[in-house]
N, C-alpha and C positions, 0 to 999 in steps of 0.2 A: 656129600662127602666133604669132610676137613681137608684145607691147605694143609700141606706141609708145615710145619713150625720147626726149626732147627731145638733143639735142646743146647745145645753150647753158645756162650753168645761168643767166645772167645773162637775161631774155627780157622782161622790164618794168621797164628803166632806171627807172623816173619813181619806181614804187611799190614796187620790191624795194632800190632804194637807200634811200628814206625809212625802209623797217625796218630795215635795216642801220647806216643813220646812228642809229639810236636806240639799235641795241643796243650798237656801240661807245660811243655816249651812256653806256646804263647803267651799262656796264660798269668806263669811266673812271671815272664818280660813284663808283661803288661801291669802288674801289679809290684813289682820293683819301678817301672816307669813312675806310675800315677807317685807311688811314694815320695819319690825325686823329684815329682812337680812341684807334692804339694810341698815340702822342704824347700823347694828354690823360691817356689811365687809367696811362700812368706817371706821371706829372707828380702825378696825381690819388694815386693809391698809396703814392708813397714817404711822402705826409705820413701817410698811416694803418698804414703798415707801422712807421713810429715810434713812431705812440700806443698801437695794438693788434698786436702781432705777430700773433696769433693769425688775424686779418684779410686774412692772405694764402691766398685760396681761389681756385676756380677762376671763379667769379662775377667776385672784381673786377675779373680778364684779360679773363673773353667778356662779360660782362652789359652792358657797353656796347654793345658789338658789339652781341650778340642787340637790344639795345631800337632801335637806331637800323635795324638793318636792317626789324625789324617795320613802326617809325614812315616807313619810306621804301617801303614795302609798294604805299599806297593811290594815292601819288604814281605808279608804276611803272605801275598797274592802269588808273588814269585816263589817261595820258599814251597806254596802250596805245590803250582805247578812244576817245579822240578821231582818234588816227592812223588805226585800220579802219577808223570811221565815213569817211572822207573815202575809202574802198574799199569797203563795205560798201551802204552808200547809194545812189552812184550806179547798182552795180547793182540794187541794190532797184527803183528807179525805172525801169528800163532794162526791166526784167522786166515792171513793170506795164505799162508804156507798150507792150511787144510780144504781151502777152496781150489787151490791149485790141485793136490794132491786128491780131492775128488773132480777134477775135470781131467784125470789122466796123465797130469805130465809130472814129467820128473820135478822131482821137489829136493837141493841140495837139502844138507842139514841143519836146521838153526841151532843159533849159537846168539845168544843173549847177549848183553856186553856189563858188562861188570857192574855191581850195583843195584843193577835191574830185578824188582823180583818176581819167585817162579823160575829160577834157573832151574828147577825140576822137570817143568813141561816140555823145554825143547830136548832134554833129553829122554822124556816120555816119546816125545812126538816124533824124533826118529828114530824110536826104536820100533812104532808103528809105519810109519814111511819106508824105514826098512824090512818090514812083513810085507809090507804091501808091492814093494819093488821086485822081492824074491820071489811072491808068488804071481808076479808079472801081472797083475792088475794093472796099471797104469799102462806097461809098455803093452799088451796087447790090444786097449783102445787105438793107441799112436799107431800103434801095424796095419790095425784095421782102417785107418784114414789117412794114411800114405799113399803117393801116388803108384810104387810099387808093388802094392797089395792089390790096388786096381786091377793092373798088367798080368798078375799072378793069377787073379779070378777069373781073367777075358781068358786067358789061356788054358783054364781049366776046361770052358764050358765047349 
């Protein structure tokens, strides 16, 4: 039997363009950056290729480069994680809220917080949390494991 193969590679407009938009982001930076090095470190260069010949190595070509890519490193890493987080989270939350709501108990309604995406799902999900409440799935596991329900059984028998 064949896996699955999706046919679309495109299939979460909202949150596959958001990484996409960042990485043509990066990319541009990156390539505006390197342009601006190499502009400065000739500029920067010819006055030490005057005073020290001897001063033309390979350092004074990449070392800029190499330092600014470094220093733009942390920028890259942070910008990444803030963008997951806002994919990352709301399943997080989505997870809890359905492991709750199959262990029986009430489950308030989520609510995403702005930005985040998938604001579709928490209002998928409790409009299933609220099928599931009306036809008292939850609340009659809780009845049945109440100490009240106990008292009501001994009294039956």
């Amino acid at each position: 039997m064949k896996p699955f193969q999706r046919k679309k590679l495109l299939v979460e407009r909202q949150v596959q363009g958001a990484f996409l938009l960042r990485a043509v982001t990066y990319w541009l930076t990156c390539v505006l950056m390197v342009l601006l090095l190499l502009f400065f470190t000739n500029m920067v260069a010819e006055p030490v290729r005057s005073l020290a010949p001897e001063a033309d190595g390979p350092w004074l070509r990449v070392g800029p480069t190499v330092l600014c890519a470094v220093l733009f490193l942390p920028v890259v890493v942070y910008d990444f994680l803030r963008v997951s987080n806002r994919l990352v989270g709301p399943v997080l939350r989505l997870r809890k809220a359905m492991r709750a709501l199959a262990a029986g108990e009430h489950v308030e309604p989520l609510r995403f917080r702005d930005g985040d995406f998938w604001q579709e799902f928490a209002d998928e999900f409790n409009a299933v949390a609220r099928l599931v409440h009306s036809s008292g799935g939850c609340c009659a596991k809780r009845a049945a494991e109440s100490p009240e329900a106990e008292l009501v059984g001994a009294g039956a028998q």
